[in-house]
MIMI-198295 format. One line per 2 residues: their letters; for each residue x, y, z of N, C-alpha, C. Coordinates in pm, whole numbers, plus 50000, padded with zeros to 5 digits. Example, Ala and Ser with C-alpha at 12.3 -4.5 7.8 and 13.67 -1.06 7.14 Angstrom:
BEGIN
as	51319,49431,50780,51230,49550,50780,51320,49670,50780 ~ 51285,49775,50708,51367,49894,50714,51290,50003,50787
***
This chain:
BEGIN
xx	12245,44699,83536,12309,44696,83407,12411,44583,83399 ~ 12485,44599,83481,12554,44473,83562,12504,44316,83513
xx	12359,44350,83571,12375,44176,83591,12297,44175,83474 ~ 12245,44257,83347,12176,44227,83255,12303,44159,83148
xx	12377,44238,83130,12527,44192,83071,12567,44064,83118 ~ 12577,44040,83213,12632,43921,83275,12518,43781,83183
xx	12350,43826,83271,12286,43735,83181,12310,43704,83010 ~ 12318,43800,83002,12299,43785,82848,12497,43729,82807
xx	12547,43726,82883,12695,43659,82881,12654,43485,82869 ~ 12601,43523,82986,12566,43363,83004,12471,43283,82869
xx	12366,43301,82856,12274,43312,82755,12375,43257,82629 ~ 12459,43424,82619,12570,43329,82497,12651,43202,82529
xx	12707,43225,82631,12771,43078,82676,12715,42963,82623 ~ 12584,42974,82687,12528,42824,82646,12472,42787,82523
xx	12450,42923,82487,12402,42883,82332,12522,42843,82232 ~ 12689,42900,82280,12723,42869,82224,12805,42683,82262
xx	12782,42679,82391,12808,42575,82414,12712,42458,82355 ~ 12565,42475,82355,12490,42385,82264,12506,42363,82143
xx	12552,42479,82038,12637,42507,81929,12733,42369,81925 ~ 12822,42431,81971,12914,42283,82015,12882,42139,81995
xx	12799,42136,82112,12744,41976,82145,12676,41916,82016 ~ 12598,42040,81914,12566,41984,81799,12656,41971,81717
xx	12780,42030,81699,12867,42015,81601,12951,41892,81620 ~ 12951,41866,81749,13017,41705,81803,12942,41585,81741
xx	12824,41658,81810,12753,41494,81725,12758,41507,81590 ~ 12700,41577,81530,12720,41610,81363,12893,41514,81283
xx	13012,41617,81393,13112,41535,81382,13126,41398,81385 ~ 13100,41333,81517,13109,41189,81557,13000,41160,81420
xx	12894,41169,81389,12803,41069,81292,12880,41110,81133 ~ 12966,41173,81120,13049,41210,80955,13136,41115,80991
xx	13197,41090,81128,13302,41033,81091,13274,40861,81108 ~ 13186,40862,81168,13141,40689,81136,13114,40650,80984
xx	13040,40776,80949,13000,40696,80804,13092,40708,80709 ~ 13244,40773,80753,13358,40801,80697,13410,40644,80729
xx	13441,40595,80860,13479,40507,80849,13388,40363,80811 ~ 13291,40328,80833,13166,40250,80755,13196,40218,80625
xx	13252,40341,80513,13234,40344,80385,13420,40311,80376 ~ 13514,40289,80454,13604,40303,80487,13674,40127,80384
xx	13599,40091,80598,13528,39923,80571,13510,39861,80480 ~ 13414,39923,80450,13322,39910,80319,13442,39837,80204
xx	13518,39958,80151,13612,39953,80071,13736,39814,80095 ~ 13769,39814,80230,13848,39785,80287,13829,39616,80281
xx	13692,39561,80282,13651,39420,80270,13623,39394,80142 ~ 13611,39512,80054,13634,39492,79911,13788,39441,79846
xx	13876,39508,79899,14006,39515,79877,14045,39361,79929 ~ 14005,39341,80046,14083,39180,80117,13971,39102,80009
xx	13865,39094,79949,13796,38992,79876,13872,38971,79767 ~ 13929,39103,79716,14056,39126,79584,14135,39014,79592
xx	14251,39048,79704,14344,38990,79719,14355,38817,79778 ~ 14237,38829,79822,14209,38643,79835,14205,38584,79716
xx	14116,38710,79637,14105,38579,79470,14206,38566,79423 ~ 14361,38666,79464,14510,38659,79345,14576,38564,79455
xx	14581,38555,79557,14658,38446,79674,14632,38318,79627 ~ 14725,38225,79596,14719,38079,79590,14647,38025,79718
xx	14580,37895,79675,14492,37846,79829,14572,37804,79897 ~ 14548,37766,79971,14608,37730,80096,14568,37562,80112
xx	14666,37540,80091,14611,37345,80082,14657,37243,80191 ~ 14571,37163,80276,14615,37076,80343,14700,36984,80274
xx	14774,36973,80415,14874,36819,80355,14800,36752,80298 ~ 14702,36637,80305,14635,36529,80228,14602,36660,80088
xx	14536,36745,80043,14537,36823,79922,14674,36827,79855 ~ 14772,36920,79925,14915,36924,79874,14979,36757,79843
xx	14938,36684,79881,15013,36524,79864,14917,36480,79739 ~ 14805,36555,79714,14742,36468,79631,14777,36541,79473
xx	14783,36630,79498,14836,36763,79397,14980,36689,79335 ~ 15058,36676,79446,15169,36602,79403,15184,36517,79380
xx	15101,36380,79404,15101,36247,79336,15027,36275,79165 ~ 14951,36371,79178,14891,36413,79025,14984,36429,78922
xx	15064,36546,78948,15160,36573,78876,15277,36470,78879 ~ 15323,36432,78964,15405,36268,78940,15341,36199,78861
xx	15197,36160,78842,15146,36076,78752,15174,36124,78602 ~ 15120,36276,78597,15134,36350,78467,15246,36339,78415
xx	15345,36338,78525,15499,36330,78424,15533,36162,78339 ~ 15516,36096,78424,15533,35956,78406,15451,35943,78277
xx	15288,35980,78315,15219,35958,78149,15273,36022,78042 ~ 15335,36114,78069,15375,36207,77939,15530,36182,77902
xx	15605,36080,77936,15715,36029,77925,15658,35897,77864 ~ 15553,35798,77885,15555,35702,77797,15464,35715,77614
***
């Protein structure tokens, strides 16, 4: 009687331990596609904020920008 109890202890053990192991993975694959869609959002948001950021201009760009507008003033003064 003993060891029928015991088996059937065990039996549950592992079934509920396989229980488990599926709810892990189940877990781990929700939470990738939690973070995936995360990402997702997240490279949406930095594409946002690149288009409102002024560029970023090399010296030879920034010098040429500024000889432009030096010109513009000068033309628009004569």
């Amino acid at each position: 009687m003993l060891d029928e109890a015991a088996d059937a202890a065990r039996v549950e053990v592992r079934a509920t331990l396989l229980s488990l192991a599926e709810l892990e993975a189940e877990t781990e694959a929700a939470e990738r596609r939690i973070l995936a869609g995360a990402l997702d959002r997240l490279e949406v948001v930095c594409a946002e904020l690149d288009k409102l950021r002024p560029p970023i201009l090399t010296d030879r760009e920034a010098g040429d920008l500024y000889r432009g507008r030096q010109r513009s003033a000068v033309s628009s003064k004569l």
